[in-house]
C-alpha positions as CSV (number, residue, x, y, z in Angstrom):
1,X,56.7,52.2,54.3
2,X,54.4,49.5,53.0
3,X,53.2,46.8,55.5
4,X,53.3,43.5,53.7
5,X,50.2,42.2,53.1
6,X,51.0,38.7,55.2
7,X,51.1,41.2,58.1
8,X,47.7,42.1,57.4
9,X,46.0,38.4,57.6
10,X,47.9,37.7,61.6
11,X,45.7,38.2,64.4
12,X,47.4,39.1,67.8
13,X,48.2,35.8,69.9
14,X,45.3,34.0,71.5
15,X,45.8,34.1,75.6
16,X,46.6,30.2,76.0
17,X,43.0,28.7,77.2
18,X,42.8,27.5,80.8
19,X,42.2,23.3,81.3
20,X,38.7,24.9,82.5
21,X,37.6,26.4,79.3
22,X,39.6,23.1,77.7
23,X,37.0,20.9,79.0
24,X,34.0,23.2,78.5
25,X,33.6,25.0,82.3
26,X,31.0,23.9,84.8
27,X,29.0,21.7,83.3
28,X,32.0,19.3,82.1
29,X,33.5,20.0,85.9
30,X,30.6,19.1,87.2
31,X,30.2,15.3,85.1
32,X,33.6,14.7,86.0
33,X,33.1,14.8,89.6
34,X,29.9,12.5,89.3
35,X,30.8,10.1,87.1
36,X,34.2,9.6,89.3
37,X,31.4,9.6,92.0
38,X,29.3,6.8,90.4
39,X,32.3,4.8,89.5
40,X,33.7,5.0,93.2
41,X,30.8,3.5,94.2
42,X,29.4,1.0,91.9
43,X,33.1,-0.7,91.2
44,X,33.7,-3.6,92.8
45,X,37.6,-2.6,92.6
46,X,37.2,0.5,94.5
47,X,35.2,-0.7,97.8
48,X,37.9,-0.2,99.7
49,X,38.1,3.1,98.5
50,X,34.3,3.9,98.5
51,X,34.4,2.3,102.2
52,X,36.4,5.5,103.4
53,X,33.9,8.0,102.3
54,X,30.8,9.4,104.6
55,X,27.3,8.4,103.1
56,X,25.6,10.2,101.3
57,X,28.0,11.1,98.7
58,X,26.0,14.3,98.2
59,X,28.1,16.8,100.0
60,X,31.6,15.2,99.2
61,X,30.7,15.4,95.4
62,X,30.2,18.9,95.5
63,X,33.4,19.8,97.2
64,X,35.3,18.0,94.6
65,X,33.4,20.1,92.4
66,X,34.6,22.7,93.9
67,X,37.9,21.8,94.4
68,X,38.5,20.5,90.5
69,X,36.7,24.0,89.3
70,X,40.0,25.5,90.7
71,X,42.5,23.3,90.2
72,X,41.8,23.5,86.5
73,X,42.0,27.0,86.3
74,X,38.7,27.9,86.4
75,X,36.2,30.0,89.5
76,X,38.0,29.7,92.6
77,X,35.0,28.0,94.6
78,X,36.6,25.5,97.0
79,X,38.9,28.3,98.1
80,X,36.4,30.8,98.7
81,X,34.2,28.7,100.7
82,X,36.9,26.7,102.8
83,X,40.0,28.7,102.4
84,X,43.3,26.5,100.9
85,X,42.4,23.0,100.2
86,X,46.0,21.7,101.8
87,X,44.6,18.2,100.6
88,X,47.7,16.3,101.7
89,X,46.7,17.6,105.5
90,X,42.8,16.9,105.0
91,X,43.3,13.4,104.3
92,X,45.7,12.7,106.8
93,X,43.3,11.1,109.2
94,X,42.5,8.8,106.4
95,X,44.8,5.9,105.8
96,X,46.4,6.4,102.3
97,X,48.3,3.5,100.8
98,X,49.4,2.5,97.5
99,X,46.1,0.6,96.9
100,X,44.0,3.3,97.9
101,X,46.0,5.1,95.0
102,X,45.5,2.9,92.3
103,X,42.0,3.0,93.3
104,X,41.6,6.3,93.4
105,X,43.4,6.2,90.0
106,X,41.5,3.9,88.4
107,X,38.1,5.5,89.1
108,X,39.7,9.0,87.7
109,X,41.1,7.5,84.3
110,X,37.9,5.6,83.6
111,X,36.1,8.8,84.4
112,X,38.8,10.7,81.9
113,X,38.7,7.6,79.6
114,X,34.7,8.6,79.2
115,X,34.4,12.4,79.1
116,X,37.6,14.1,78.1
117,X,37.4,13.2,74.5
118,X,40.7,15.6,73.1
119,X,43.6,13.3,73.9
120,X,46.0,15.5,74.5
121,X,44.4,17.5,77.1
122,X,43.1,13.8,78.9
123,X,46.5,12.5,78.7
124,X,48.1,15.9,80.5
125,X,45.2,15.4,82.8
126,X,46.4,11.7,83.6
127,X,49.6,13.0,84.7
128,X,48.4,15.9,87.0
129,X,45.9,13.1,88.6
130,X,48.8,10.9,89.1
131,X,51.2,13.1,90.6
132,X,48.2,14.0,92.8
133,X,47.9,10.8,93.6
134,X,51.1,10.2,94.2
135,X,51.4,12.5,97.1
136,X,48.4,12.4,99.0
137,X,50.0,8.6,99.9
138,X,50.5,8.6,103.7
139,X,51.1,5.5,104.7
């Protein structure tokens, strides 16, 4: 039996690529954790916001780092360092409201807004943020 030649020119199906490799790993983690960072802290919108974080921002910063490197698929770092992140139980002690939210939100889309530059994948990050968001609200 003769294979068509179409069959020939398919390649096997490509494993679907993780929002880690998406955004291009580490380094593009790693800016998106700072520039959120920067923005926190230099926006006059967010002080409230900025106001519930310890100084210096060093060791916070890398946690997130951490923490995003998993939760886009990538290295596991924030797990294998502190075990689960259970971030709804971590930030209990801080007081979460719907204005820390749209804070929070508004540093993390302008941060989006400037380094995720394929749409699609910035707008299916917006949503995950939001929903995030969403529930880490405690009060």
């Amino acid at each position: 039996m003769k294979i068509p030649s179409f069959l020939h020119r398919l390649r096997p199906e490509q494993p679907p690529r993780s929002i880690y490799q998406r955004l291009g790993g580490e380094p593009v983690v790693r800016a998106i954790a700072n520039r959120f960072y920067d923005i926190m802290s230099t926006d006059p919108a967010a002080k409230e916001l900025y106001a519930m974080h310890p100084l210096p921002l060093d060791a916070i910063r890398q946690k997130f780092i951490e923490f995003l490197s998993g939760w886009f698929e990538g290295p596991q770092l924030y797990v294998e360092k502190y075990g689960h992140p259970m971030l709804r139980a971590r930030h209990l002690p801080f007081a979460i409201d719907v204005k820390m939210r749209d804070q929070w939100l508004m540093c993390m889309y302008q941060t989006l807004d400037e380094l995720v530059s394929e749409a699609e994948l910035r707008h299916e990050l917006r949503q995950r943020f939001t929903r995030l968001a969403h529930h880490m609200i405690n009060q």
